[in-house]
Chimera marker file (.cmm) of the C-alpha trace (Angstrom):
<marker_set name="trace">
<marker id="1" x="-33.661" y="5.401" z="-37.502" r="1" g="1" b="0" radius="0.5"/>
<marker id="2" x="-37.376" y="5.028" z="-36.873" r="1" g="1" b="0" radius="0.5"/>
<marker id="3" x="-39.461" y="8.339" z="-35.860" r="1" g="1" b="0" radius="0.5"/>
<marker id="4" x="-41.957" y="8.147" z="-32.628" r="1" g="1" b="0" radius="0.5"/>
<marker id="5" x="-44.113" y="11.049" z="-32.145" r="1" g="1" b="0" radius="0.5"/>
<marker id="6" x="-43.908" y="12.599" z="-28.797" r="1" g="1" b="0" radius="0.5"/>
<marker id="7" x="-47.769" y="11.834" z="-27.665" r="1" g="1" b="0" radius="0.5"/>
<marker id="8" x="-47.542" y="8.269" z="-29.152" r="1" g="1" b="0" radius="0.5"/>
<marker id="9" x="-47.846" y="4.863" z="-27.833" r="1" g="1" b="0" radius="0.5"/>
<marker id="10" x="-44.565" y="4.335" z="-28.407" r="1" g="1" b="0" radius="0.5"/>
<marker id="11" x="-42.538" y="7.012" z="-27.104" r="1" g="1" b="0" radius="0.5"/>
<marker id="12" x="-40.649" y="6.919" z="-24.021" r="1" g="1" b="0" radius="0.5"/>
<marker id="13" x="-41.447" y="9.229" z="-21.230" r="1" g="1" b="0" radius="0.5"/>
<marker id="14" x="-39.861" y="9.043" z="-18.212" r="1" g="1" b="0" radius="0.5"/>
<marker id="15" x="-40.305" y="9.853" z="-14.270" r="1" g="1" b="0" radius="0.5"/>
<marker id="16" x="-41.502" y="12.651" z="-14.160" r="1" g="1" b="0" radius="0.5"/>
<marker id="17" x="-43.340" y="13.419" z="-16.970" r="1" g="1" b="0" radius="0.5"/>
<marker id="18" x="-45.510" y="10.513" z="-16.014" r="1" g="1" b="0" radius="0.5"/>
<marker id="19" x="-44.198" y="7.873" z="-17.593" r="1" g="1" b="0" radius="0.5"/>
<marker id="20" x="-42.976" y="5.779" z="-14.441" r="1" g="1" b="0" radius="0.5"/>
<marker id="21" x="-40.012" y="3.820" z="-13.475" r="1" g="1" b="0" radius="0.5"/>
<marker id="22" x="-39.752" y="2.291" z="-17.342" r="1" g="1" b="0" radius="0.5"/>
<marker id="23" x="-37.070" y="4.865" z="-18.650" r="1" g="1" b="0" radius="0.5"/>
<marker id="24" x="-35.149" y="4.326" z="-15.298" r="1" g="1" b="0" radius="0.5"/>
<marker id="25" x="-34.937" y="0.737" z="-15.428" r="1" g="1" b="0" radius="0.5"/>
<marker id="26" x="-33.900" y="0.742" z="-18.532" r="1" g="1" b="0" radius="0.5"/>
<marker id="27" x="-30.954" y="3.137" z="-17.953" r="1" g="1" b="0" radius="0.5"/>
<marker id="28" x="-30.069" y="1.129" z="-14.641" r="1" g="1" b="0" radius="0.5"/>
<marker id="29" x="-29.565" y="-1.961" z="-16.491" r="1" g="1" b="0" radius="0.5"/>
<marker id="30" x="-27.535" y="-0.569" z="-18.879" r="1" g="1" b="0" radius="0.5"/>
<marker id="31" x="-25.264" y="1.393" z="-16.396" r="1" g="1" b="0" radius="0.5"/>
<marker id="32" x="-25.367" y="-2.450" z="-14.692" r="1" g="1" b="0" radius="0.5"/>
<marker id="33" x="-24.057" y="-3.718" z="-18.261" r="1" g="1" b="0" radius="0.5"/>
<marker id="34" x="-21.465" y="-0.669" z="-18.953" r="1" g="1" b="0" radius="0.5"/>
<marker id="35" x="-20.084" y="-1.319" z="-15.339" r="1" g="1" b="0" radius="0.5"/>
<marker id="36" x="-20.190" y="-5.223" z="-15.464" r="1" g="1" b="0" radius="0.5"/>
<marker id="37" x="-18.000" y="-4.882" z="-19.063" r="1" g="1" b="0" radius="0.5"/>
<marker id="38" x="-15.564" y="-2.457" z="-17.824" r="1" g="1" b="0" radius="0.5"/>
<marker id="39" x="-14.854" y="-4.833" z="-14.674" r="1" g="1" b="0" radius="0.5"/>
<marker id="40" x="-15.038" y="-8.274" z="-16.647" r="1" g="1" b="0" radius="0.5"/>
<marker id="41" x="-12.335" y="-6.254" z="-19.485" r="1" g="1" b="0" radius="0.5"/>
<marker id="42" x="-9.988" y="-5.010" z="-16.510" r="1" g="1" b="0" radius="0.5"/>
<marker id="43" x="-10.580" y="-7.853" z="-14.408" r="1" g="1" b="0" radius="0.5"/>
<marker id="44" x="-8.591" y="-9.962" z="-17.778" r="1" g="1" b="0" radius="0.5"/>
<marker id="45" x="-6.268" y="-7.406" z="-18.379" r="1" g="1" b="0" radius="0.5"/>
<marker id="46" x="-4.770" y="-7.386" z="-14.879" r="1" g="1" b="0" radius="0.5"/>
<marker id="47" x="-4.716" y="-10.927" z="-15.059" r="1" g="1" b="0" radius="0.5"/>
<marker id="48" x="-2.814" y="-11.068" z="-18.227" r="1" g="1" b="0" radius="0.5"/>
<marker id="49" x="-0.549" y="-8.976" z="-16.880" r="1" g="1" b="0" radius="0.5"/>
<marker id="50" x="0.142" y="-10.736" z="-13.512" r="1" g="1" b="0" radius="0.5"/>
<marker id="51" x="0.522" y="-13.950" z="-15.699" r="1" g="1" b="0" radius="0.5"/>
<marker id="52" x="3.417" y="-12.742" z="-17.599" r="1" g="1" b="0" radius="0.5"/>
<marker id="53" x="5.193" y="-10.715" z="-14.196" r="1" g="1" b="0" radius="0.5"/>
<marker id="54" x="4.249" y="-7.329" z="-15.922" r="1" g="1" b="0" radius="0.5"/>
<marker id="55" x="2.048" y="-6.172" z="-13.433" r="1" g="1" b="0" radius="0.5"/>
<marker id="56" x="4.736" y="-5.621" z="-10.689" r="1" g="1" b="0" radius="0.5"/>
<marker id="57" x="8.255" y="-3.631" z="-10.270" r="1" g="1" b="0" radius="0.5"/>
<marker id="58" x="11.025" y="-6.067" z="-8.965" r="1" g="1" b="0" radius="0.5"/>
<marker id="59" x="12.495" y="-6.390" z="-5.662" r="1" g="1" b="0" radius="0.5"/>
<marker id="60" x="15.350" y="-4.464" z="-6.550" r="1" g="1" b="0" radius="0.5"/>
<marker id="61" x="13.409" y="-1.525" z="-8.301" r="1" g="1" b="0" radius="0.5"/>
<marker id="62" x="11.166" y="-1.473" z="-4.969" r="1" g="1" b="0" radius="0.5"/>
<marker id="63" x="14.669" y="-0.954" z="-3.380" r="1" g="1" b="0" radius="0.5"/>
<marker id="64" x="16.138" y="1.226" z="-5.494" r="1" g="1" b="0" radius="0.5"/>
<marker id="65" x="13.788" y="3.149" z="-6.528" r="1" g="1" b="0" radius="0.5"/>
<marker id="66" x="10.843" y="4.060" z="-9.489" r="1" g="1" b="0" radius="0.5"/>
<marker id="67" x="12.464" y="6.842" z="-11.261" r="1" g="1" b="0" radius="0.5"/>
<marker id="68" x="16.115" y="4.856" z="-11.284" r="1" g="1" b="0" radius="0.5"/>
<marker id="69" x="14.758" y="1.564" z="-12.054" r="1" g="1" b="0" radius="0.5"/>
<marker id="70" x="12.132" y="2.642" z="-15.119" r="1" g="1" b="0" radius="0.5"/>
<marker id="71" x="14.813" y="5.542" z="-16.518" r="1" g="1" b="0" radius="0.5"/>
<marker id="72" x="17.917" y="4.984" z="-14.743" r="1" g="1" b="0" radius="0.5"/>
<marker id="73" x="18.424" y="8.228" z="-13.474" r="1" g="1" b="0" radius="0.5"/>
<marker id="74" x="17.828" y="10.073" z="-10.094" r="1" g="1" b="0" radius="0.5"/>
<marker id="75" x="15.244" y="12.655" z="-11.814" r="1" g="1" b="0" radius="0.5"/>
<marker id="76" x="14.360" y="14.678" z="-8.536" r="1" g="1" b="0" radius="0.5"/>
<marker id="77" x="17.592" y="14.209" z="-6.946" r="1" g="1" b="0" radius="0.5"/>
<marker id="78" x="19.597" y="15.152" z="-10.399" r="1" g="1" b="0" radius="0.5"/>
<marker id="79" x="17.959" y="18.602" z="-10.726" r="1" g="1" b="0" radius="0.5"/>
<marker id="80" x="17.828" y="19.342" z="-7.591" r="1" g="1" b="0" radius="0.5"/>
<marker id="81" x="13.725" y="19.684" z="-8.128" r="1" g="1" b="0" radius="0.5"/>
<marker id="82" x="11.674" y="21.511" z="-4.833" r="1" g="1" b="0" radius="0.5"/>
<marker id="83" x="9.928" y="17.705" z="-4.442" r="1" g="1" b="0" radius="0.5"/>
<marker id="84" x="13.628" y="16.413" z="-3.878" r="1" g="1" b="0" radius="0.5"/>
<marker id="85" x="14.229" y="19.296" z="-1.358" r="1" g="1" b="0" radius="0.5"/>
<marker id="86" x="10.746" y="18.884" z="0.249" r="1" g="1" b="0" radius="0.5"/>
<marker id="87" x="11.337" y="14.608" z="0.423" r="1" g="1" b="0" radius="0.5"/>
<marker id="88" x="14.681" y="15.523" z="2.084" r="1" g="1" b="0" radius="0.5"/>
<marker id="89" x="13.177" y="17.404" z="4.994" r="1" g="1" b="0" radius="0.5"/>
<marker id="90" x="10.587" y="15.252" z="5.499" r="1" g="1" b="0" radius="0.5"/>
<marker id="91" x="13.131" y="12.308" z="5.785" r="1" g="1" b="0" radius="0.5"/>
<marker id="92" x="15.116" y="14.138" z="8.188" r="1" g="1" b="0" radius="0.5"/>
<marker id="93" x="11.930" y="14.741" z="10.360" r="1" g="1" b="0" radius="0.5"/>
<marker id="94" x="10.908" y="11.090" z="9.956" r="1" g="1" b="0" radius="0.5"/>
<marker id="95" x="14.416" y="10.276" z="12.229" r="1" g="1" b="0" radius="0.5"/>
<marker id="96" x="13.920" y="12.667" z="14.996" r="1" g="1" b="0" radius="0.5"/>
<marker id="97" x="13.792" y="11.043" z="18.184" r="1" g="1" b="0" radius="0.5"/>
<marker id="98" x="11.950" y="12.131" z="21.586" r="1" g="1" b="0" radius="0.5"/>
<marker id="99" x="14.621" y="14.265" z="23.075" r="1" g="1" b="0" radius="0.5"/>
<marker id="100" x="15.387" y="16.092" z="19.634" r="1" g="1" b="0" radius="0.5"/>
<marker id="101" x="18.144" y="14.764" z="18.558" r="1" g="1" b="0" radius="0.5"/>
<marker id="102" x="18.791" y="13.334" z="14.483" r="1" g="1" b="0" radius="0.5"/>
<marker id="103" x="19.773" y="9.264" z="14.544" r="1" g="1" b="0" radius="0.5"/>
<marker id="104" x="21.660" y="8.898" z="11.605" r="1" g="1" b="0" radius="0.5"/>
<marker id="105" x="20.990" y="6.566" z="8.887" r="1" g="1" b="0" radius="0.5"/>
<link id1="1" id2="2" r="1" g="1" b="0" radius="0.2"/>
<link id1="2" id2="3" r="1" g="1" b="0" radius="0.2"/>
<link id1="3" id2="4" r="1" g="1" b="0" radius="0.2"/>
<link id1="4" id2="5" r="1" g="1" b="0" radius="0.2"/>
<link id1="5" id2="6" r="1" g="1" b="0" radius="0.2"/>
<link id1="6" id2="7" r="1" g="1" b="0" radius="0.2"/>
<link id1="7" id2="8" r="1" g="1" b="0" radius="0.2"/>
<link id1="8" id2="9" r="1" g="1" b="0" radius="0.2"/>
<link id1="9" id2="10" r="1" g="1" b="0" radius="0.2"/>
<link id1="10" id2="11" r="1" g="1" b="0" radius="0.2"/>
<link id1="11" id2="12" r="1" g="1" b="0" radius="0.2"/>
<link id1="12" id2="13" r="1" g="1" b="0" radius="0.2"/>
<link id1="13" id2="14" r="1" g="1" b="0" radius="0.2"/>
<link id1="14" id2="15" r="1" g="1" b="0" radius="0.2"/>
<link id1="15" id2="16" r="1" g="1" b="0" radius="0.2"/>
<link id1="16" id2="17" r="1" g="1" b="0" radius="0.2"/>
<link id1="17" id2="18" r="1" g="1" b="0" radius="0.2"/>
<link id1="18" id2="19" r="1" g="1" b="0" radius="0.2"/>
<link id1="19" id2="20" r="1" g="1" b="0" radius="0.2"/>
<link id1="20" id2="21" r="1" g="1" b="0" radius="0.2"/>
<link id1="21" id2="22" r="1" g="1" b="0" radius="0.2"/>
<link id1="22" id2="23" r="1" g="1" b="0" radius="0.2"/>
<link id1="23" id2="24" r="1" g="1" b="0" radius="0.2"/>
<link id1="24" id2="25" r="1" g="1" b="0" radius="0.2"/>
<link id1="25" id2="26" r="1" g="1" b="0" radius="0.2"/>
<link id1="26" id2="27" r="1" g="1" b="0" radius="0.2"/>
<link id1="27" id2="28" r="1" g="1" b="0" radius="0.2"/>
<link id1="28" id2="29" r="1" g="1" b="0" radius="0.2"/>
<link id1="29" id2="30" r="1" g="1" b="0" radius="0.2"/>
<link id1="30" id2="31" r="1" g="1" b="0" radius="0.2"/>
<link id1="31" id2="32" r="1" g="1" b="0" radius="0.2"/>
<link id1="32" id2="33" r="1" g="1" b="0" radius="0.2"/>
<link id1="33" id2="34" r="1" g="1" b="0" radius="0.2"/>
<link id1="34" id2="35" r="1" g="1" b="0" radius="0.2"/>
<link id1="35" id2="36" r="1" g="1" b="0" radius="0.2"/>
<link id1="36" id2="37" r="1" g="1" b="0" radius="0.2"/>
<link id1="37" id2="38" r="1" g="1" b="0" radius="0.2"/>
<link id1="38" id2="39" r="1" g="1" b="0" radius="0.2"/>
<link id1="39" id2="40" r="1" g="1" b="0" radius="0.2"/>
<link id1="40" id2="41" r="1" g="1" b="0" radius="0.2"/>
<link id1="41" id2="42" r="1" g="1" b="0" radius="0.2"/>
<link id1="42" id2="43" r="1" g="1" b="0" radius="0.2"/>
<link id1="43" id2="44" r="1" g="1" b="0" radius="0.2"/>
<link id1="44" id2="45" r="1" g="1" b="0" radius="0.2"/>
<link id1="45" id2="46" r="1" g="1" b="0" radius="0.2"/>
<link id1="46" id2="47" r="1" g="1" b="0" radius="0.2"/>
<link id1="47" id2="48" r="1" g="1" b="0" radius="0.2"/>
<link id1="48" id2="49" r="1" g="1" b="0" radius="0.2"/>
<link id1="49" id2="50" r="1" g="1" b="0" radius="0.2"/>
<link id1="50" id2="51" r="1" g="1" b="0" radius="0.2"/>
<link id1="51" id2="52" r="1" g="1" b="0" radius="0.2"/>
<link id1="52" id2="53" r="1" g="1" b="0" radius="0.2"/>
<link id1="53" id2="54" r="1" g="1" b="0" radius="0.2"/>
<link id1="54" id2="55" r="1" g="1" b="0" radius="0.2"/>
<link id1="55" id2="56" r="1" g="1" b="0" radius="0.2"/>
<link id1="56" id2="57" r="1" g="1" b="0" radius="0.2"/>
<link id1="57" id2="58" r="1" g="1" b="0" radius="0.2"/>
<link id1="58" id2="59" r="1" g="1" b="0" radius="0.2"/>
<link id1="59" id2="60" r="1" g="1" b="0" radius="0.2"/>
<link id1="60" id2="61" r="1" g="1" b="0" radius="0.2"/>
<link id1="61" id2="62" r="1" g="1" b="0" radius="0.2"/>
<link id1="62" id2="63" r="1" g="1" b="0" radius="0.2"/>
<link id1="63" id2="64" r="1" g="1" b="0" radius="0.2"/>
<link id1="64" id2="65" r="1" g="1" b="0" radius="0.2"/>
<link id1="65" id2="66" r="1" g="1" b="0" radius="0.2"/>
<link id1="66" id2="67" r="1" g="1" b="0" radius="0.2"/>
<link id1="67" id2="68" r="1" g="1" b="0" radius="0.2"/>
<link id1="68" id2="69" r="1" g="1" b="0" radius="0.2"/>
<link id1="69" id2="70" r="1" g="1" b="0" radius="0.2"/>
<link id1="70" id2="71" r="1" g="1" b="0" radius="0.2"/>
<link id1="71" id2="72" r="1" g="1" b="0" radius="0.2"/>
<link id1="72" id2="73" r="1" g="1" b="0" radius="0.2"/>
<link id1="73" id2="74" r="1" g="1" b="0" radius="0.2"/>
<link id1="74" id2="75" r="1" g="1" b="0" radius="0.2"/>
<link id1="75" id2="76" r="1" g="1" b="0" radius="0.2"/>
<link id1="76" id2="77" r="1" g="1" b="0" radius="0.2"/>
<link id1="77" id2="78" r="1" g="1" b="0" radius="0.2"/>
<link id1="78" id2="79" r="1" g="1" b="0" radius="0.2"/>
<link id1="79" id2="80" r="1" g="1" b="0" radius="0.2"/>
<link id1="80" id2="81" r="1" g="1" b="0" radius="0.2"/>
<link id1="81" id2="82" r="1" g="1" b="0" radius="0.2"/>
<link id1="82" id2="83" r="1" g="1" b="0" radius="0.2"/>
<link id1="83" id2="84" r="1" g="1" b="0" radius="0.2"/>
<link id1="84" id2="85" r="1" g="1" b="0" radius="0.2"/>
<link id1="85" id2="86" r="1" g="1" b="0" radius="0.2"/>
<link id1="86" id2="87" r="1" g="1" b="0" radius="0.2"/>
<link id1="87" id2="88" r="1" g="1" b="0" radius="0.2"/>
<link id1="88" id2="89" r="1" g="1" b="0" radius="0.2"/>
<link id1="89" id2="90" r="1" g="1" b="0" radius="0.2"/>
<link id1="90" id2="91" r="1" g="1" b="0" radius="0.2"/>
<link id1="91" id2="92" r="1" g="1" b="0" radius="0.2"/>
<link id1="92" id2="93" r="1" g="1" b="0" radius="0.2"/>
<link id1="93" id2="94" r="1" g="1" b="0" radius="0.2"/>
<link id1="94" id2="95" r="1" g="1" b="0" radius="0.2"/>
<link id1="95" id2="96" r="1" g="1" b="0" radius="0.2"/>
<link id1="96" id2="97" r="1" g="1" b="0" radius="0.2"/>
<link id1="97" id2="98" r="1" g="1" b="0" radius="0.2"/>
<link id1="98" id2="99" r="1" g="1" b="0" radius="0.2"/>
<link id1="99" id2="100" r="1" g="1" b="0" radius="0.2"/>
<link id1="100" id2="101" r="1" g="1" b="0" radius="0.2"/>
<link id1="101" id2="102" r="1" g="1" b="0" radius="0.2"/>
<link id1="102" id2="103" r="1" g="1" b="0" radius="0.2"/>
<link id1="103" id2="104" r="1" g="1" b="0" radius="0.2"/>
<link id1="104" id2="105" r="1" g="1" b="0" radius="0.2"/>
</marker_set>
């Protein structure tokens, strides 16, 4: 690793130590670069996975369910978890009408 003294021709001083916009270019094309890797690398993961169906749940699993359709069990429902209770009411809220009344399902 090569040495620079600080006062040197050669060192690096940025904005506001009167070195101008040299250190700050330099970092904004390499955040340009980081961020232009990390979109090109998803960008061919996601399409891998579309190519082989992985990338989507079925039809039926949209139906039936995440947590029965990955595991095959209820998990909220089976214990009886508060975010079970809590979906419950809000369901029940979701189906009241105008004049107050519950339409069943």
């Amino acid at each position: 690793m090569p040495v620079v003294a600080s006062k040197s021709a050669d060192a690096l001083t940025g904005l506001f130590y009167g070195g101008g916009f040299k250190v700050l270019e330099a970092q904004r094309i390499g955040s340009f670069i980081v961020c232009a890797a990390t979109f090109a690398t998803a960008m061919a993961m996601f399409s891998a996975l579309k190519a082989v169906n992985l990338l989507r749940v079925s039809a039926e699993g949209e139906l039936e369910g995440l947590d029965v359709d990955l595991s095959g069990v209820r998990h909220l429902v089976a214990r009886g978890h508060a975010l079970a209770r809590a979906a419950g009411r809000h369901a029940r809220a979701g189906r009241r009408r105008r004049g107050g009344e519950v339409t069943p399902r």
